[in-house]
C-alpha positions in Angstrom: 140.2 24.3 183.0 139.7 28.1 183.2 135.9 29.2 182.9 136.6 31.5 179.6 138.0 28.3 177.5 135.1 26.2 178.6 132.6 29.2 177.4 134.9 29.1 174.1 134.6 25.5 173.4 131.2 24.8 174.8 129.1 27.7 173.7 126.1 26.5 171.9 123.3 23.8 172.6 125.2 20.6 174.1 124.5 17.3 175.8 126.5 15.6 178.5 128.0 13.5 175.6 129.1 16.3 173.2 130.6 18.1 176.0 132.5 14.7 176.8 133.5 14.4 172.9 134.8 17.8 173.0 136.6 18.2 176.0 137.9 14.2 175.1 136.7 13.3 179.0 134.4 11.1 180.8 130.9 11.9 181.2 131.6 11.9 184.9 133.6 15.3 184.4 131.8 16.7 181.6 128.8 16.4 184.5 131.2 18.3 186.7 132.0 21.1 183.8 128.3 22.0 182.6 127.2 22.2 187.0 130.7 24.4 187.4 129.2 26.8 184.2 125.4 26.6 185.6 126.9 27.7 189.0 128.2 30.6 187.6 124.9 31.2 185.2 126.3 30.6 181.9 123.8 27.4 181.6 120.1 27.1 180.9 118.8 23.5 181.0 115.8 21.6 178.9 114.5 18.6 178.9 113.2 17.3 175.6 110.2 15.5 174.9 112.3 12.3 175.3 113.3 13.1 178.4 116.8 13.7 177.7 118.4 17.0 179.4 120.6 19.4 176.6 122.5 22.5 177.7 122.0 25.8 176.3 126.1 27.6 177.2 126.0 31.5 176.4 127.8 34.0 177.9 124.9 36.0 177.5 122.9 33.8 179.6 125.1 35.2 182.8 123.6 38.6 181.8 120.0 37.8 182.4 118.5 39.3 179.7 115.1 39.0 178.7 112.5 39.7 175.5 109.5 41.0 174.6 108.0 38.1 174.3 109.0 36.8 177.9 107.7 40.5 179.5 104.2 40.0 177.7 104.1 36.2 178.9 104.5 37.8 182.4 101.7 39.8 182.0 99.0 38.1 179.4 96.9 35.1 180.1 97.4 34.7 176.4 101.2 33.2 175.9 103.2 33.1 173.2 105.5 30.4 172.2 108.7 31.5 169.7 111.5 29.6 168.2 113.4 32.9 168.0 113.9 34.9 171.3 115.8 38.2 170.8 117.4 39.3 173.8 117.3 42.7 175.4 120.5 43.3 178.0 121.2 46.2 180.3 117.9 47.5 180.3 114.8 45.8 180.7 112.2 47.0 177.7 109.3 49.2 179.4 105.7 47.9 179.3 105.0 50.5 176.7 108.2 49.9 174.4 107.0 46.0 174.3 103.6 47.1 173.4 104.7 48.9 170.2 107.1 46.0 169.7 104.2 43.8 169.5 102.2 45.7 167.0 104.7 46.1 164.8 105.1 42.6 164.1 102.1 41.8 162.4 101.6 38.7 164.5 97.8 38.3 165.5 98.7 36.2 168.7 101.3 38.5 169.7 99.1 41.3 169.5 96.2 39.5 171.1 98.4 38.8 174.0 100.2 42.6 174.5 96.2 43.9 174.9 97.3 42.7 178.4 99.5 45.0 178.8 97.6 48.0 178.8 96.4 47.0 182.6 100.0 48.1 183.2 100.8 50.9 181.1 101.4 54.4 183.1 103.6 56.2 181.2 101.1 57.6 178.4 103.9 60.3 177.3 106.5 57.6 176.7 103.8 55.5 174.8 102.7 58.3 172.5 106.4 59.4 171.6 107.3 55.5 170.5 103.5 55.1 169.0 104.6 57.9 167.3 108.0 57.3 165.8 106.5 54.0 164.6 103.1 55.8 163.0 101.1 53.6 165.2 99.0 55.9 167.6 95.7 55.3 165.9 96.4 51.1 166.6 97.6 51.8 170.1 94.3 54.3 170.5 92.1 51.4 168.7 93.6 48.3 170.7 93.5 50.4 173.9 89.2 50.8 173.4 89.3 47.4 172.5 91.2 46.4 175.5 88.7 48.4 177.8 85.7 47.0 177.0 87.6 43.2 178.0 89.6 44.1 181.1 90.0 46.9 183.6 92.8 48.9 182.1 95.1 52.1 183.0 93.2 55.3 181.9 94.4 56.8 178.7 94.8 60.7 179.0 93.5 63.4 176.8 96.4 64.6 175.4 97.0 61.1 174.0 93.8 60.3 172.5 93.3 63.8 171.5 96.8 63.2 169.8 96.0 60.3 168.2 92.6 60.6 166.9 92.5 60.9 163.0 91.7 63.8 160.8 88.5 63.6 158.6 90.7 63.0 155.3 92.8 60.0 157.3 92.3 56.8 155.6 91.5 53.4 156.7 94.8 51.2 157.9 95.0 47.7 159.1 96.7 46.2 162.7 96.7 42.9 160.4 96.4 43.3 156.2 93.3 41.6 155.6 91.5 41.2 158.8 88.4 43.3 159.8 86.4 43.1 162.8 83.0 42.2 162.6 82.0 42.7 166.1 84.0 46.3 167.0 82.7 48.5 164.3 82.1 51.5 166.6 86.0 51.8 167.8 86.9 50.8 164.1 84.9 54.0 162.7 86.6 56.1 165.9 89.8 55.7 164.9 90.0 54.6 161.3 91.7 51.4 162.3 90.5 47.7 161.3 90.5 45.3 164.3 91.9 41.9 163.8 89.4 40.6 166.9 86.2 39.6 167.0 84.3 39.0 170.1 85.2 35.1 170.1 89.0 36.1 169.8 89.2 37.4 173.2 88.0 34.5 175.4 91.1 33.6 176.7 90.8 37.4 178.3 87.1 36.0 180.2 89.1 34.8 183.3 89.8 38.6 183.2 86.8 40.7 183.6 86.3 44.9 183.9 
């Protein structure tokens, strides 16, 4: 059987029994099909909590893509666990396109873990035009002081912070609705932006010292 009718029956999550249901053939060659596509990378196993192996067939999964959640997993002592993974193909995200991607979900531990990322960030210019676009510079400039005082992190230049600092008449705006810091109120006040963290947030970063 030819490798593009497999995909078209197969794709989905499957078991060695569906695939044998489906195909109408013994379990001995529905073993054979699933190694043939996880040869060729269309096949990512799991084993459940019971033990039991099922088969996740994409086409997609032969183009190695990846998420911003798997990037800041890679890089943050402080992983994330998502039903919903939405891949990225072609091009892997930068470090600073994840970064704003993680703000702007309004997720605390998903923030918490992208303050990580700032260890890696270089490219300041790139980070300021996509802070920009998404009107986030004053929570990148916030989390950033935050992430500094933490962790040994990539220097911020002037021209970003300069940039992103607020104007007297700026108002006060939230990373998370709701949540204020009680512990950060000097980089709060510098940038007009309410932390989500408090010191006892961050402990998963004390393996991680300046």
């Amino acid at each position: 059987m030819e490798t593009k009718v497999l995909l078209k029956k197969l794709e989905g999550v499957q078991t060695i029994d569906s695939v044998s249901s489906i195909l109408n053939t013994s379990k001995d060659k529905a073993i054979y099909y699933i190694f043939r596509l996880r040869k060729e990378g269309y096949v990512k196993t799991k084993r459940l909590s019971s033990n039991k192996r099922v088969y996740n067939i994409s086409f997609e999964n032969k183009l190695k893509g990846t998420s911003y959640f798997e990037i800041i997993n890679k890089h943050s002592p402080v992983k994330i666990a998502t039903p919903i993974t939405y891949k990225i193909y072609g091009k892997e995200p930068s470090l600073e396109e994840t970064l704003i991607y993680a703000i702007k979900t309004g997720s605390l531990r998903t923030v918490l873990a992208s303050l990580a990322l700032f260890k890696k960030i270089a490219n300041w210019s790139e980070l300021y035009q996509l802070a920009k676009k998404n009107r986030v510079e004053r929570q990148v400039g916030a989390l950033y002081d935050l992430s500094k005082k933490i962790m040994k992190v990539r220097r911020m230049t002037d021209r970003f912070r300069n940039n992103a600092l607020p104007k007297k008449e700026y108002n006060f705006e939230y990373i998370i609705p709701g949540l204020i810091s009680k512990d950060f109120k000097d980089i709060e006040e510098t940038w007009k932006i309410y932390l989500p963290f408090n010191k006892n947030d961050l402990s998963d970063y004390n393996d991680n010292p300046r």
